[in-house]
N, C-alpha and C positions, 0 to 999 in steps of 0.2 A: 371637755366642751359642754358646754348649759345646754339642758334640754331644749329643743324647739318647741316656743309656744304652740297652745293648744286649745281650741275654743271650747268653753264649757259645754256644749251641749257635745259636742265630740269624747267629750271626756266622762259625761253622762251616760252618753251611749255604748262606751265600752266598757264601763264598769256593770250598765246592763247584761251585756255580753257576757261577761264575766259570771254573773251572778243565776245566766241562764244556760250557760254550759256546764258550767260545775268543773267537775275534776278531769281532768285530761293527760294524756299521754306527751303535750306538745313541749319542747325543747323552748327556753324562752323568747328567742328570736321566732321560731318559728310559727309559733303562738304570735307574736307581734306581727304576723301576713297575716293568717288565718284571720284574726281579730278584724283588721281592714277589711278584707273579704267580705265576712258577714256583716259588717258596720256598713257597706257598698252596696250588699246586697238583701240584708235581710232573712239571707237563707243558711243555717246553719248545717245545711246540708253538704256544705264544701270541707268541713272539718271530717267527712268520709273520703272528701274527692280531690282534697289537695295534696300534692307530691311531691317533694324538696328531695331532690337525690343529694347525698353525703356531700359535704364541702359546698355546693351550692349557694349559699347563703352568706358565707367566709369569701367564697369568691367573687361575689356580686358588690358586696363590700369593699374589696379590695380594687374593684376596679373604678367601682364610683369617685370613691374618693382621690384617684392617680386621674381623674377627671376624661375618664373611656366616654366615647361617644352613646350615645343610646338612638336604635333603629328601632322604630315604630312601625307598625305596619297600615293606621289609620291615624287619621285626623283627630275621630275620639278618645284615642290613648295618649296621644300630645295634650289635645287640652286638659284631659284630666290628670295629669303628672308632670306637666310644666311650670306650675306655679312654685310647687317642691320644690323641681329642682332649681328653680332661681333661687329659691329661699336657702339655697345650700349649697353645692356644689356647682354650678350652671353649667353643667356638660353640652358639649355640643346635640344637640337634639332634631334627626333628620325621621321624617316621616315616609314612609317607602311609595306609598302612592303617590304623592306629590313628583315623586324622583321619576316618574314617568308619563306622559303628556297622553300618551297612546296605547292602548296594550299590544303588547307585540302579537303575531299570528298564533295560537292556540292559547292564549296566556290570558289573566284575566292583568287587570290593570294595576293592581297591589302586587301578584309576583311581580313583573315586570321590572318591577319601582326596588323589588325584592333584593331582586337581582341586583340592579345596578348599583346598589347600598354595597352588595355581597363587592362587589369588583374596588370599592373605593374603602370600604370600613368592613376588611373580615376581623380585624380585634374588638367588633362593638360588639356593645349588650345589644342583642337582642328582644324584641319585645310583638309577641302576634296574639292580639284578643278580638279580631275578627274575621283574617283570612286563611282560612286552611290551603287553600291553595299554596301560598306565602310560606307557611310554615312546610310542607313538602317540598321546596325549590330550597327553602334554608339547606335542609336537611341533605338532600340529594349536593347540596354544596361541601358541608361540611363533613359527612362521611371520609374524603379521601383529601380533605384538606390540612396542609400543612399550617396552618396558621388555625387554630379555632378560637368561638367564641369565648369570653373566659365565664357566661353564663347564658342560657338561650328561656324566655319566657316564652309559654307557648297552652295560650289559653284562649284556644277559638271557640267560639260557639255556632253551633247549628245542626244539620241535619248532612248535607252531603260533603265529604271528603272528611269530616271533624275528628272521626274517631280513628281514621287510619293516618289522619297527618297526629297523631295525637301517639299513636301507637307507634308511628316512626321515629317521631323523636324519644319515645322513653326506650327505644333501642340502641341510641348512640350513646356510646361513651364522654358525656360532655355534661357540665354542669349546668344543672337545669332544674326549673319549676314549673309543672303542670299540674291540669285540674282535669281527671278522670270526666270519661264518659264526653257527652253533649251539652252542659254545661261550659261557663266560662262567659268570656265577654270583653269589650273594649272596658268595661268599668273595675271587674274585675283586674287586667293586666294592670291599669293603673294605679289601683290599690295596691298591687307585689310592687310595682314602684314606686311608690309611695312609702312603703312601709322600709323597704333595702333601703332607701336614700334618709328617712329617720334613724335605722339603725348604725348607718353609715355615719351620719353626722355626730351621733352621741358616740362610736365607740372611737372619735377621735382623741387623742390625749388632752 
C-alpha cells in the first residue's frame, strides 16, 4: 500500500524532530507515536513518559484495519483523528460524552457516556485524553471482563484522579498505550491515533 501523503511542512518538522533527538532506544513503530507526539506537542519530554506495553502496537493495528470501532472519550480527540481515519480506514467513530445527555448521580458526564460505549462496543479501541474519571470506569469494566479491549489509549491530563486512573490501567493485563505522570492531552491521544492508523495503512499488503 503507497504511503499516505504528507504536507511538507509536517515532513519538515519531523525530520526536525529527528535531528533534535538524536539517537534513541525506540522500536520503529514506536518511534513513529512518539514523533506525532512531540510534532503535537512540542515537548520532547514525552519520549521519558510514553509507555507501549508489548504487542500493543501489533494489536492496535490489527484491529484497525478489521475495521474495530474506536471510543473517544471527548469531542477534541474526534476532531483531531477523524480526518485520518476517513483518509484510511473509516471505522466507526463514537465519542463517549456525546453517548450521554446527563450524567448519571455521582458520575461526571464522559464516564457516563463511558459506560454506555462499554455495554454496546466492549471489542473497541479505546481512546481517553481528557477524562480520568472515564478512564477508571474503563478499567473497573474491564478487569473482570470476558470480552476485552484489543487496545486501551489512556492519556489523561490533569491534576485530580490523572495519576491513579493512569496507574490503574498500567495494572491490567491488556494492550495499552500511556503517557506517565500529569501530562497527556486530547491532542496528544489523537496523535497515538493518528500515528496506529498511518502505520496500519502502510503495513497493509
Amino acid at each position: 500500500m503507497p504511503p499516505l501523503s504528507q504536507h511538507p511542512i509536517l515532513q519538515e518538522s519531523f525530520a526536525r524532530i529527528d535531528r533534535e533527538l538524536g539517537r534513541h532506544d525506540f522500536a520503529p513503530e514506536e518511534y513513529a507515536i512518539l514523533r506525532r507526539i512531540i510534532h503535537t506537542t512540542a515537548d520532547f519530554d514525552f519520549a521519558q513518559r510514553l509507555k507501549i506495553a508489548p504487542g500493543a502496537i501489533a494489536a492496535g493495528i490489527q484491529a484497525l484495519q478489521s475495521g474495530t470501532p474506536l471510543v473517544v472519550d471527548v469531542g477534541m480527540v474526534r476532531q483531531g483523528c477523524q480526518g485520518m481515519v476517513q483518509r484510511t480506514f473509516n471505522n466507526p467513530l463514537w465519542t463517549a460524552v456525546d453517548l450521554a445527555r446527563t450524567a448519571a448521580p455521582g458520575q461526571t458526564r464522559t464516564e457516563t457516556g463511558l459506560l454506555k460505549a462499554w455495554e454496546q462496543w466492549p471489542e473497541a479501541v479505546y481512546v481517553i485524553g481528557n477524562a480520568p474519571t472515564a478512564l477508571q470506569a474503563l478499567c473497573d469494566r474491564v478487569v473482570d471482563a470476558p470480552v476485552k479491549p484489543p487496545l486501551i489509549i489512556g492519556v489523561p491530563v490533569g491534576f485530580v484522579g490523572v495519576l491513579e486512573a493512569k496507574s490503574r490501567l498500567a495494572a491490567l493485563a491488556v494492550p495499552q498505550i500511556r503517557v506517565e505522570g500529569r501530562k497527556g492531552g486530547s491532542t496528544v491521544a489523537a496523535a497515538i491515533v493518528n500515528a496506529l492508523l498511518v502505520l496500519a495503512w502502510e503495513a497493509l499488503p
